[in-house]
C-alpha positions, 0 to 999 in steps of 0.5 A, spaced: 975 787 093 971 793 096 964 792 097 959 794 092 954 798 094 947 799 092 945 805 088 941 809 093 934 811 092 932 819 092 926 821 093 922 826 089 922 831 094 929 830 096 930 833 089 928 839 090 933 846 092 932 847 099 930 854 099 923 852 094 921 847 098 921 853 103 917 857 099 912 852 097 912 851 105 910 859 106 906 860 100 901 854 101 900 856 109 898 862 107 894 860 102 890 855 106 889 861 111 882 864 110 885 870 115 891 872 110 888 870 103 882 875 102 887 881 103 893 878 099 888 878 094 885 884 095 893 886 094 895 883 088 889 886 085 891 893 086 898 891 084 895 889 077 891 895 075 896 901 080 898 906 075 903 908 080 909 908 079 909 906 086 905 900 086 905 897 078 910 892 078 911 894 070 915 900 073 918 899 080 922 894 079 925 892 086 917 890 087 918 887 080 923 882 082 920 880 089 913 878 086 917 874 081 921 871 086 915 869 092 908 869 087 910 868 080 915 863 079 912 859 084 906 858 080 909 860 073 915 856 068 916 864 066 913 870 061 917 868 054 919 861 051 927 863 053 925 864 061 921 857 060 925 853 057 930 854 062 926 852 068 924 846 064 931 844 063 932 845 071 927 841 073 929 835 068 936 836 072 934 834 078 932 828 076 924 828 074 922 824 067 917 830 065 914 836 065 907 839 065 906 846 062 898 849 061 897 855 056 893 858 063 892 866 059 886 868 059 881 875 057 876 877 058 871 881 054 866 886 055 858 884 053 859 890 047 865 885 044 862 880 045 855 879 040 855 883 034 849 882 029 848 880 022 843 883 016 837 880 019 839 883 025 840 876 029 846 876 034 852 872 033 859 872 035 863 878 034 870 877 030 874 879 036 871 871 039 874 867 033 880 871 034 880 868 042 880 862 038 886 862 034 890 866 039 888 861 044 890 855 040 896 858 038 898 860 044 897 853 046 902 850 040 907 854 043 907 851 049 907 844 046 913 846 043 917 847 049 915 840 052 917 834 049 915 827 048 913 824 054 911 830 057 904 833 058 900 839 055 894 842 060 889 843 055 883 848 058 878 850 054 875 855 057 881 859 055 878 859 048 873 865 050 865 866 049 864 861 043 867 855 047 865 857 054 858 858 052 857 851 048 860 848 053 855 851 058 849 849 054 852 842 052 852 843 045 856 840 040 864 843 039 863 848 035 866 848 029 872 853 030 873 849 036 873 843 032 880 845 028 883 848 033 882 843 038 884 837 032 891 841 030 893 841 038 892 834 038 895 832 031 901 836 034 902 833 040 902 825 038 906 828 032 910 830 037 909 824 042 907 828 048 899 827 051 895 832 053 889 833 058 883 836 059 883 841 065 876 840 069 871 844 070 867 847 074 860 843 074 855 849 070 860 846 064 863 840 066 857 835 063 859 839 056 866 839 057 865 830 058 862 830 051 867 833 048 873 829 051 869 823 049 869 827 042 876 828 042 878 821 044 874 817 041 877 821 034 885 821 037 886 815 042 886 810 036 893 807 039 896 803 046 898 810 049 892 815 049 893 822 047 887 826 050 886 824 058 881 827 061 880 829 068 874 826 073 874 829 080 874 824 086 870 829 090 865 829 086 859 824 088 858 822 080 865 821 079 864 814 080 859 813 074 862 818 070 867 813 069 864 808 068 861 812 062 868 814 059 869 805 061 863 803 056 863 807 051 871 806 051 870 799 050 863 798 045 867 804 040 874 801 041 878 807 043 883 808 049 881 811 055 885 816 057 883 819 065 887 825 070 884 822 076 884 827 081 881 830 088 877 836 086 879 844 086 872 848 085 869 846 092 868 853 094 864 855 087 859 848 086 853 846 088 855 843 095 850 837 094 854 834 088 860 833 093 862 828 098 860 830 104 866 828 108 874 828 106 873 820 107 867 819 103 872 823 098 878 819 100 873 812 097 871 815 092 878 817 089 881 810 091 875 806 088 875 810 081 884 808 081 882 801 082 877 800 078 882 803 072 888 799 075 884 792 077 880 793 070 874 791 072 867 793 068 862 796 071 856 793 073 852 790 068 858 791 062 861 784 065 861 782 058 865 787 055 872 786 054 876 792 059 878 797 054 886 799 053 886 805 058 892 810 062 891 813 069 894 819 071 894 820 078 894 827 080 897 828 088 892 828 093 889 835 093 885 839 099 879 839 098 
């Protein structure tokens, strides 16, 4: 009888066409080169408001093509729902279980658009505002139709506009437009048996955006599997205590947890003291949190608290 042999393992790299794999190489080095990224940037912002037929990629469409090809489809799953899809179906062609889409559009209002008045003369949000709201919110619906169940929903709040970066900022309660918006995104990915989470922060909103996590999970995350993850950020030196947080109240209120565990992505815009001050004090404080999730252990003083039903979504190793 001929021998049976084994299935061969394929690692997830090994997956991936050559030719993306050389231009992530290319890209990422480039990147991480404080000699080329400040003109390249300074280049694609020109490239972004050119006029010139020349320059404006909307018109030129041999430079229309390069930049889609080299930038845009390294970091983006396409422009419409078609172009989308498509990549989504190759990446599960080649074996991967799942996908992540974010709804990553954002704008940006003048001060003027901003504010308007009421009779008495009080400034209040202009209509423009709520409109971000509902555009933001259907946007991000349309993106979750184009994953499916297993899939993740990358949630950024601040793309709501001024209402919600403003009370964020101010950690006030979500505000009300925001409640419903958010609810029916949640409603809609456990219907549709996705997940979502919540994109960090840099740290002027990270504290509110904690409170509406916990919100959000305290109302959503009622079954085994959460709904609603939220991100702590290794590099951060309360990111230890911010757990433990999410970990107490999980376990005294009876909610799943939910946690992106990641190094961190703001360090060139924080307060340097809240971060670790090495890459090994980084490298410990990321691995204690994961353990601390895998091990189920309570923080210290709520050993009497049962360990809560709780996910982790380790994100791969980030520069800090």
């Amino acid at each position: 009888m001929p021998a049976i042999k084994p299935p061969v393992e394929v690692s997830s790299m090994a997956r991936i066409p050559t030719r993306l794999l050389l231009r992530s190489l290319l890209l990422t080095s480039l990147m991480t080169s404080k000699l080329f990224l400040r003109p390249a940037l300074a280049v694609m912002g020109v490239l972004a408001t050119s006029k010139s037929p020349l320059l404006n990629p909307d018109r030129n469409i041999p430079l229309n093509k390069f930049l889609r090809w080299t930038v845009y489809n390294h970091f983006c799953a396409g422009v419409n729902r078609k172009e989308v899809s498509k990549t989504v179906a190759d990446i599960k062609k080649m074996g991967y279980q799942g996908v992540i889409l974010g709804y990553s559009k954002e704008i940006v209002l003048d001060h003027e658009e901003k504010l308007s008045t009421d009779e008495s003369g009080t400034p209040q949000y202009s209509d423009k505002c709520y409109q971000m709201i509902d555009e933001w919110k259907e946007g991000t619906l349309e993106t979750l139709r184009m994953v499916g169940p297993g899939d993740f929903l990358a949630v950024k709040l601040t793309g709501a506009g001024p209402v919600s970066v403003d009370a964020m900022a101010a950690r006030q309660p979500m505000p009300e437009a925001m409640v419903k918006a958010v609810d029916e995104i949640c409603i809609a990915t456990e219907k549709q048996g996705s997940r979502l989470w919540l994109d960090a922060e840099q740290q002027i909103l990270q504290k509110g955006l904690d409170d509406w996590a916990i919100e959000m999970m305290r109302k959503h995350n009622k079954s085994q599997t959460p709904i609603v993850y939220n991100t702590i950020q290794g590099y951060l030196k309360g990111s230890k205590a911010n757990l433990d947080h999410h970990l107490t109240l999980a376990a005294q209120e009876g909610w799943t947890l939910g946690i992106k565990l990641v190094r961190g992505a703001y360090i060139e815009h924080e307060t340097r003291s809240l971060i670790h001050d090495t890459q090994a004090d980084t490298d410990r404080s990321y691995d204690l949190i994961a353990d601390t999730l895998l091990c189920q252990r309570m923080p210290a003083g709520k050993e009497n608290l049962s360990f809560p039903k709780a996910a982790l979504f380790p994100r791969h190793p980030q520069r800090r």
